[in-house]
DOGUSE-773190 format. One line per field, with one value per atom (N, C-alpha, C, O): residue number from 1; atom name; x, y, z. Coordinates in steps of 0.05 Angstrom, whole numbers. Last residue first. Example, Ala and Ser with C-alpha at 12.3 -4.5 7.8 and 13.67 -1.06 7.14 Angstrom:
! DOGUSE-773190
seq: (2,2,2,2,1,1,1,1) .
atom: (N,CA,C,O,N,CA,C,O) .
X: (257,273,258,268,264,246,264,285) .
Y: (-45,-21,1,23,-114,-90,-66,-66) .
Z: (142,143,157,161,156,156,156,169) .
! end
This chain:
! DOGUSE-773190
seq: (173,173,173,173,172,172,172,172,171,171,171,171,170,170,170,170,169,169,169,169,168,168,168,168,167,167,167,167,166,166,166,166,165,165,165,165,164,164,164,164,163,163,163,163,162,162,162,162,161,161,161,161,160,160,160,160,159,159,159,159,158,158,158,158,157,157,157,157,156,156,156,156,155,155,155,155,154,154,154,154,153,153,153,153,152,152,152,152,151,151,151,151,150,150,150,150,149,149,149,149,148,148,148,148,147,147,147,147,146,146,146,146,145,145,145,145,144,144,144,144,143,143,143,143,142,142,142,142,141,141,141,141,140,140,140,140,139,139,139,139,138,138,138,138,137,137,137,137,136,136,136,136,135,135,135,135,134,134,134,134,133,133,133,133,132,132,132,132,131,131,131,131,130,130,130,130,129,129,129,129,128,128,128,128,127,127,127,127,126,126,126,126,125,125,125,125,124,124,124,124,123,123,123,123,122,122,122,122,121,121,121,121,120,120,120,120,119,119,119,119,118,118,118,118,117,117,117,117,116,116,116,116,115,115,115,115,114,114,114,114,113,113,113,113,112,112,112,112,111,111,111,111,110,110,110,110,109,109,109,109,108,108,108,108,107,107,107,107,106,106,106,106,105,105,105,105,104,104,104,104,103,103,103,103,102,102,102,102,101,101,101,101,100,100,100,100,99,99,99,99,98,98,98,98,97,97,97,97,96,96,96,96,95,95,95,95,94,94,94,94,93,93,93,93,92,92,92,92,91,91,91,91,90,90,90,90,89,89,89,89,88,88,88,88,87,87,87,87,86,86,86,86,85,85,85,85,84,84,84,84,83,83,83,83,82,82,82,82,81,81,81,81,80,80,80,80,79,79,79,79,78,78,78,78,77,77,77,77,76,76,76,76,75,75,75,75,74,74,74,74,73,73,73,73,72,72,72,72,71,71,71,71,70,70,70,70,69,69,69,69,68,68,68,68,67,67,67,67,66,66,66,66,65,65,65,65,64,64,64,64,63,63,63,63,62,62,62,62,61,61,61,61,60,60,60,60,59,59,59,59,58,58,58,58,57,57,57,57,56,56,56,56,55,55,55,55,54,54,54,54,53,53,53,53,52,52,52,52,51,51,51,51,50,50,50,50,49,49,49,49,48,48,48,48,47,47,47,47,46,46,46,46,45,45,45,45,44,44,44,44,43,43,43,43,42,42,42,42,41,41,41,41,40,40,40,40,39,39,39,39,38,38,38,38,37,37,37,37,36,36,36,36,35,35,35,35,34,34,34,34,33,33,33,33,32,32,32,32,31,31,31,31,30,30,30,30,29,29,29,29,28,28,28,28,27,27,27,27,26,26,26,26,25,25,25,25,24,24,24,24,23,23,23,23,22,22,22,22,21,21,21,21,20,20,20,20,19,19,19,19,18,18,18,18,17,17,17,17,16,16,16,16,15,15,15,15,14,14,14,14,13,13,13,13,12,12,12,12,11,11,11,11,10,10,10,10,9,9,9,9,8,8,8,8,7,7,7,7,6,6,6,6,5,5,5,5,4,4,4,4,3,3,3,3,2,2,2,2,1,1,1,1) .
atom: (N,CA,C,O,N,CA,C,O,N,CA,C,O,N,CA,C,O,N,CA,C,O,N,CA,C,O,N,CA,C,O,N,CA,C,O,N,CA,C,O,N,CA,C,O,N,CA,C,O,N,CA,C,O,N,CA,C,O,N,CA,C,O,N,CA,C,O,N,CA,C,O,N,CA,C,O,N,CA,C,O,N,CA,C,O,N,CA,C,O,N,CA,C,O,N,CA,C,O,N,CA,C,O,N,CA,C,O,N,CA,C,O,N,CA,C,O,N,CA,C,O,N,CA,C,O,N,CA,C,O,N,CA,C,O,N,CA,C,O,N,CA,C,O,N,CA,C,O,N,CA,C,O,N,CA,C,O,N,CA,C,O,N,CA,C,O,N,CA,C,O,N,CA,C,O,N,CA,C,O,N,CA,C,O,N,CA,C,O,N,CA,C,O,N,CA,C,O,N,CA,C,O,N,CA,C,O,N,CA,C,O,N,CA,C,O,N,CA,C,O,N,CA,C,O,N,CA,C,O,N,CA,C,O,N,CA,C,O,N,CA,C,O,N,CA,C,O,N,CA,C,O,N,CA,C,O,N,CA,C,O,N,CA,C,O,N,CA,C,O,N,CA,C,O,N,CA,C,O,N,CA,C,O,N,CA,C,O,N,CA,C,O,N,CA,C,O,N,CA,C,O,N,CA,C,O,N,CA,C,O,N,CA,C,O,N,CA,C,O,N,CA,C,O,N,CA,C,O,N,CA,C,O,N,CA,C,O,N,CA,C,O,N,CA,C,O,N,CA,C,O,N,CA,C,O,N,CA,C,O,N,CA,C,O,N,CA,C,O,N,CA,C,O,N,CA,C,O,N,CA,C,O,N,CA,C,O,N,CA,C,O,N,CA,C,O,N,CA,C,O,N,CA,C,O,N,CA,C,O,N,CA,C,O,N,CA,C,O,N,CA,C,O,N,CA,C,O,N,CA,C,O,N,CA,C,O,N,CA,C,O,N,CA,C,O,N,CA,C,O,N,CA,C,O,N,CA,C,O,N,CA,C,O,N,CA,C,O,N,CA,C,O,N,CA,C,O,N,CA,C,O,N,CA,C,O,N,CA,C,O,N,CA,C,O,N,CA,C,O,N,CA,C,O,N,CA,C,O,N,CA,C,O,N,CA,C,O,N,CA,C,O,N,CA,C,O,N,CA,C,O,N,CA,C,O,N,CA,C,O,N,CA,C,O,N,CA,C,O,N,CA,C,O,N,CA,C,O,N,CA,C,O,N,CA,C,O,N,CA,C,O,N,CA,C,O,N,CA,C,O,N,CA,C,O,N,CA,C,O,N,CA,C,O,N,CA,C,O,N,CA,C,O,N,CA,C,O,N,CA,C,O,N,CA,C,O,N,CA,C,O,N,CA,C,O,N,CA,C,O,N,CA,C,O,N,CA,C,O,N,CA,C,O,N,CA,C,O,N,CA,C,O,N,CA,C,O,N,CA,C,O,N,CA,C,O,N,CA,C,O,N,CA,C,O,N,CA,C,O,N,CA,C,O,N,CA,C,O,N,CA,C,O,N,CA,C,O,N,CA,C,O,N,CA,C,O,N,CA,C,O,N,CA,C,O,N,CA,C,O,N,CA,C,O,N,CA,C,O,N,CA,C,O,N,CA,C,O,N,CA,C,O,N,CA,C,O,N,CA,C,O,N,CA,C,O,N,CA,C,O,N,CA,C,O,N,CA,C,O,N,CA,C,O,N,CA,C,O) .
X: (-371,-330,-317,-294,-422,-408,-379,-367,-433,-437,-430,-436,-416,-391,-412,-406,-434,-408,-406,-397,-467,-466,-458,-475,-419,-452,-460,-458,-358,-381,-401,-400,-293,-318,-340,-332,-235,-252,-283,-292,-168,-201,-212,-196,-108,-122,-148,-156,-72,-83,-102,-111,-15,-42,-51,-46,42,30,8,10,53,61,48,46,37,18,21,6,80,54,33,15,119,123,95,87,110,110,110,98,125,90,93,70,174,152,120,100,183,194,179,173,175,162,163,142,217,185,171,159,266,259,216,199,253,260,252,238,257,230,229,208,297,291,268,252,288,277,280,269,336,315,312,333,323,330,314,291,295,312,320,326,237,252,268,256,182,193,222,236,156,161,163,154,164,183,185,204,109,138,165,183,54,75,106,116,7,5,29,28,18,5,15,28,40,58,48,64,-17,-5,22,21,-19,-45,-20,-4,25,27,1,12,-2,34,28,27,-36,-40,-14,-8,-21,-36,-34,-31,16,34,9,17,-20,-16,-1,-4,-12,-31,-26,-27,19,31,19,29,-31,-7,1,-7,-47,-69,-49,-54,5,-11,-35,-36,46,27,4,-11,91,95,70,74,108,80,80,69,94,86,107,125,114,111,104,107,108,131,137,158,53,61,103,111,51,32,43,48,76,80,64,75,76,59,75,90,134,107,99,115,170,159,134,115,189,217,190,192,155,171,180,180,119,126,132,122,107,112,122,134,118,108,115,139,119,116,114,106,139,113,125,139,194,167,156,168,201,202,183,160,160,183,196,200,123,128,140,132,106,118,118,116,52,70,76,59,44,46,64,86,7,24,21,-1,-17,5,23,46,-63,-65,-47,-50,-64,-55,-61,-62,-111,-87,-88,-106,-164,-161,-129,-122,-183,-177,-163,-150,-193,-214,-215,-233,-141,-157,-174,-172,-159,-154,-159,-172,-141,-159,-135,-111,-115,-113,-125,-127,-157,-140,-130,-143,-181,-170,-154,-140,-232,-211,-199,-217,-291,-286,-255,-247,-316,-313,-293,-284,-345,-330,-327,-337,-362,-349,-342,-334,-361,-390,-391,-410,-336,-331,-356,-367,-319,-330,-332,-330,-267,-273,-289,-279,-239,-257,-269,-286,-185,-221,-223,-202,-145,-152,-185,-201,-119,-116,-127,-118,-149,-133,-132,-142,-165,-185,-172,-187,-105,-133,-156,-166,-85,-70,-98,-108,-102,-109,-99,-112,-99,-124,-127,-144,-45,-61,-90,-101,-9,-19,-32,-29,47,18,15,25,100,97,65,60,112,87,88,78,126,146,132,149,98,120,135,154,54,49,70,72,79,73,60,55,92,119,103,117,42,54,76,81,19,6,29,32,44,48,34,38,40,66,56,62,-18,-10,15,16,-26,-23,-11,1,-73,-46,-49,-68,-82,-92,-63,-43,-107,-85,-80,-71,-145,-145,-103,-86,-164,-159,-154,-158,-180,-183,-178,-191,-126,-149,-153,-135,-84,-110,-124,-135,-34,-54,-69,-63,-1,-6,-28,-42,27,7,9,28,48,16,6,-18,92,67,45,30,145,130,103,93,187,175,161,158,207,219,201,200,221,213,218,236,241,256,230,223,233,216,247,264,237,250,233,212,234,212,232,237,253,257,235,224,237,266,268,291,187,205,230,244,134,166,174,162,99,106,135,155,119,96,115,136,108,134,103,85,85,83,95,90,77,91,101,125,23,29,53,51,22,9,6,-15,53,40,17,0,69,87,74,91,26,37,49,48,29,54,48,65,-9,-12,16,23,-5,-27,-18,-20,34,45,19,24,13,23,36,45,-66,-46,-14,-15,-92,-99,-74,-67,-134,-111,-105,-112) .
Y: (-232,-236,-219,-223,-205,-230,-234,-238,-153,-184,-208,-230,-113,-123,-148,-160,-99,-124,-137,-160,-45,-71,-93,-111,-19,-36,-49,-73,-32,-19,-36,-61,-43,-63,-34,-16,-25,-23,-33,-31,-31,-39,-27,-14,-23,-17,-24,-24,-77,-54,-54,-74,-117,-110,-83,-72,-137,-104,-106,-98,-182,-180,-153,-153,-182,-192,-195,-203,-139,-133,-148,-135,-178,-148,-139,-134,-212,-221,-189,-187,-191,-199,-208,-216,-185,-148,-160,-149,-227,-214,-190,-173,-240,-264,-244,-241,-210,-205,-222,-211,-235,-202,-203,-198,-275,-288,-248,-239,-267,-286,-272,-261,-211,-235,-245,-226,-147,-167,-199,-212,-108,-141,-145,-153,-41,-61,-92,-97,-37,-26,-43,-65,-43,-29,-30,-25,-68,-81,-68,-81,-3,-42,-41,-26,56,31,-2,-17,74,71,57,47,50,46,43,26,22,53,59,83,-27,-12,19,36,-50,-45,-23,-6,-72,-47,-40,-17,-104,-89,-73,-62,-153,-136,-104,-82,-174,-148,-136,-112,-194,-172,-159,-135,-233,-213,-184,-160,-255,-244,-228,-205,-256,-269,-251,-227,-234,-255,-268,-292,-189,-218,-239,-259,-150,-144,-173,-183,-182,-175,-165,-173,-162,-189,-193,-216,-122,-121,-149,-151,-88,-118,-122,-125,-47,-54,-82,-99,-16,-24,-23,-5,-16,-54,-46,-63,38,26,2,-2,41,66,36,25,1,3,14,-2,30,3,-6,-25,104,69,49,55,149,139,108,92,178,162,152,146,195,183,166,141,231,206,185,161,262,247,227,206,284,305,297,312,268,260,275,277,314,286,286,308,353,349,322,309,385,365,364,376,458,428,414,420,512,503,472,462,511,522,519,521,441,457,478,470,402,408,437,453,339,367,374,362,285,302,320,326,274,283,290,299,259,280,281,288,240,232,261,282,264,264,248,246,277,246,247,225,327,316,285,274,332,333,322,311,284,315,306,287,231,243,275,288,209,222,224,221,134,171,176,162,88,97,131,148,39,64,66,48,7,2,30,47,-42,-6,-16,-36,-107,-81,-53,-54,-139,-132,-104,-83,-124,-154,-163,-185,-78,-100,-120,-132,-24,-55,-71,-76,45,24,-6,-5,70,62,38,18,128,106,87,101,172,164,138,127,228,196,204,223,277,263,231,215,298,312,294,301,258,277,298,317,232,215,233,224,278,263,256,264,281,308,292,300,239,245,262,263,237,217,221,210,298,268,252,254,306,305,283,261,314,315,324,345,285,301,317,338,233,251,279,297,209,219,232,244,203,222,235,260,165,190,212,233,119,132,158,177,108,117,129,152,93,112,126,150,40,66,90,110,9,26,44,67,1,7,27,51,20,-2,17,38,46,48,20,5,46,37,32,18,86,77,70,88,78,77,74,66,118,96,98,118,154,153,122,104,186,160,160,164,227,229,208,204,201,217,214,200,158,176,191,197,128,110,132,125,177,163,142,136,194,197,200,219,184,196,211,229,154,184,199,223,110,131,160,182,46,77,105,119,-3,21,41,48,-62,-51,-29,-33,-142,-111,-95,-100,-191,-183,-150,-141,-270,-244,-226,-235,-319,-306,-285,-281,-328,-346,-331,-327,-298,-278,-307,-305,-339,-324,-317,-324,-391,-366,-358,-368,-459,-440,-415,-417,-511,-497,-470,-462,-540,-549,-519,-511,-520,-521,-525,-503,-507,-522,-523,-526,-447,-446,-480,-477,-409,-425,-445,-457,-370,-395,-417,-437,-320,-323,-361,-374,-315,-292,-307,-306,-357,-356,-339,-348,-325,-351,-361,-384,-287,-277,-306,-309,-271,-287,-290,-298,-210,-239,-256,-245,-183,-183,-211,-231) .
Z: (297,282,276,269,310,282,280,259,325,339,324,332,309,325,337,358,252,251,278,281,268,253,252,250,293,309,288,292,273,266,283,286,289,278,282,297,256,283,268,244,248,231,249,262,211,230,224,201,171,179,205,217,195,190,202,224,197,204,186,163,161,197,205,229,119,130,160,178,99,92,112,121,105,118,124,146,68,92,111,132,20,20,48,55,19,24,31,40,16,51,40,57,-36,-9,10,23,-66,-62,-34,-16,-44,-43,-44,-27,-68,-34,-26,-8,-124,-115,-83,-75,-120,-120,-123,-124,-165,-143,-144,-162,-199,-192,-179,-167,-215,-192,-202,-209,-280,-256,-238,-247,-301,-306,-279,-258,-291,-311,-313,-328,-265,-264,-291,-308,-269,-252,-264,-270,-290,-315,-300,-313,-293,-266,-297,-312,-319,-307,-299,-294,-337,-359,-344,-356,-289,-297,-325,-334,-282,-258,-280,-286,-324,-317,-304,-320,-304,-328,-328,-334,-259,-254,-284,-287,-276,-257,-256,-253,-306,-323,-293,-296,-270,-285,-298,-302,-214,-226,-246,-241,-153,-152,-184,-184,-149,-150,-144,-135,-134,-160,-167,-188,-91,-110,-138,-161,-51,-64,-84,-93,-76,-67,-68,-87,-94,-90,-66,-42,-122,-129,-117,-131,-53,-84,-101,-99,-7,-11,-49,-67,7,9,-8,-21,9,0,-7,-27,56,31,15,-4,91,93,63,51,82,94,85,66,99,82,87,95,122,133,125,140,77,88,110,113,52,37,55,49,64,82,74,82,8,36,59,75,-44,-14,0,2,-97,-80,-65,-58,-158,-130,-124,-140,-182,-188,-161,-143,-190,-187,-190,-197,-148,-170,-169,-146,-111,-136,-161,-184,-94,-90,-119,-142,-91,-117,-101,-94,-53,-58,-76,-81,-22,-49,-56,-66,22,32,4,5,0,20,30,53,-64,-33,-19,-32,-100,-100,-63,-46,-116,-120,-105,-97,-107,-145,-133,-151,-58,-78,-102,-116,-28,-34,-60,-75,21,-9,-6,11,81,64,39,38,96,93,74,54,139,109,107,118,172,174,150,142,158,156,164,159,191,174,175,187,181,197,184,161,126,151,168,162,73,91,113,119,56,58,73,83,96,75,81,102,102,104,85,60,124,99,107,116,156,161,133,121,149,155,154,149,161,155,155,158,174,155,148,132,217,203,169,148,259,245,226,220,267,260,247,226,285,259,241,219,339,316,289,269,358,355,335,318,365,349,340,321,354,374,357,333,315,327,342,344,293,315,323,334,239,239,260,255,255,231,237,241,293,302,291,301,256,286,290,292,227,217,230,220,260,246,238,243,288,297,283,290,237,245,271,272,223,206,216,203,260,263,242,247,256,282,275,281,183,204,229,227,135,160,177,182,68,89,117,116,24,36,58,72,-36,1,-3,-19,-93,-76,-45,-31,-144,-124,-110,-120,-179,-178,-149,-133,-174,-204,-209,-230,-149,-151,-178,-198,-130,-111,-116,-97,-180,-156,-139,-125,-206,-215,-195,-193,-188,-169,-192,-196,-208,-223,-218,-230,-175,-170,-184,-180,-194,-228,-210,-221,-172,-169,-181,-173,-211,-186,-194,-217,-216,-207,-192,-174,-244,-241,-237,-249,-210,-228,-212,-190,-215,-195,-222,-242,-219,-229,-219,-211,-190,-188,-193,-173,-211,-208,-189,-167,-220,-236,-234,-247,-167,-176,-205,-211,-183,-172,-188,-203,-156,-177,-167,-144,-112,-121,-145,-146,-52,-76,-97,-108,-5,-10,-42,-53,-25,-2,-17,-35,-67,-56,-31,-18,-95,-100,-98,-113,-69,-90,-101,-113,-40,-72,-86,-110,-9,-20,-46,-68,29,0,-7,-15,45,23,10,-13,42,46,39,15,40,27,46,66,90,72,63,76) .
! end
């Protein structure tokens, strides 16, 4: 995971990041960052525990229920939750009637939570503008401080994801 005063700029460097003024962002629940692309969502220690404990499963059945293993060219595997077939989160559901969402809003990732204040997002204003192309939230609603964004990119780098090294990797670092 990148660094987070690395993604912001503040870090061995004079030059204030982009969102210096703050950068508006409320959650409009639209769940285009949830479904119809395929991506990871990658758990940390607590996030596996908060969604065992929302879930009341053990860990084992959670683990072969909803996750997998994502292999990386770079390194050792990452733990992430499965997708369904059409790309959707494997916890977004369209009830009969109404709109669809998280099934486990209240105890959704650390990931799921931090967007779009994601260091690769606040790596540079073309990148907030790109995510903000898909995301009817950003640019709209609550302001985020600078000091607001810094503490989701610090949240993020205190709860690293889960890894486990592969026979491959585990003689290298």
């Amino acid at each position: 995971m990148e660094k987070s005063k690395g993604a912001s700029g503040l870090s061995g460097s004079r030059q204030k990041p982009f969102y210096a003024s703050g950068l508006r962002f409320s959650c409009t629940r639209c769940s285009a960052c949830c479904r119809y692309e395929s991506g990871y969502v990658f758990l940390s220690r607590k996030d596996l525990g908060v969604l065992v404990k929302a879930l009341n499963m053990g860990y084992t059945e959670f683990m072969e229920t909803y996750c997998r293993w994502v292999p990386s060219l770079a390194g050792p595997e990452r733990l992430s939750l499965r997708e369904k077939s059409n790309f959707d989160c494997i916890f977004w559901v369209q009830p009969q009637e109404g709109p669809g969402g998280c099934s486990v809003y209240n105890a959704r990732p650390l990931q799921c939570r931090a967007f779009p204040f994601w260091p690769h997002v606040l790596g540079s204003q073309g990148s907030w503008k790109d995510t903000a192309a898909d995301c009817p939230g950003m640019e709209h609603g609550r302001l985020y401080t600078a000091e607001d964004i810094e503490a989701w990119l610090e949240r993020q780098e205190a709860e690293p994801i889960i890894i486990r090294k592969t026979e491959r990797f585990k003689g290298g670092g």
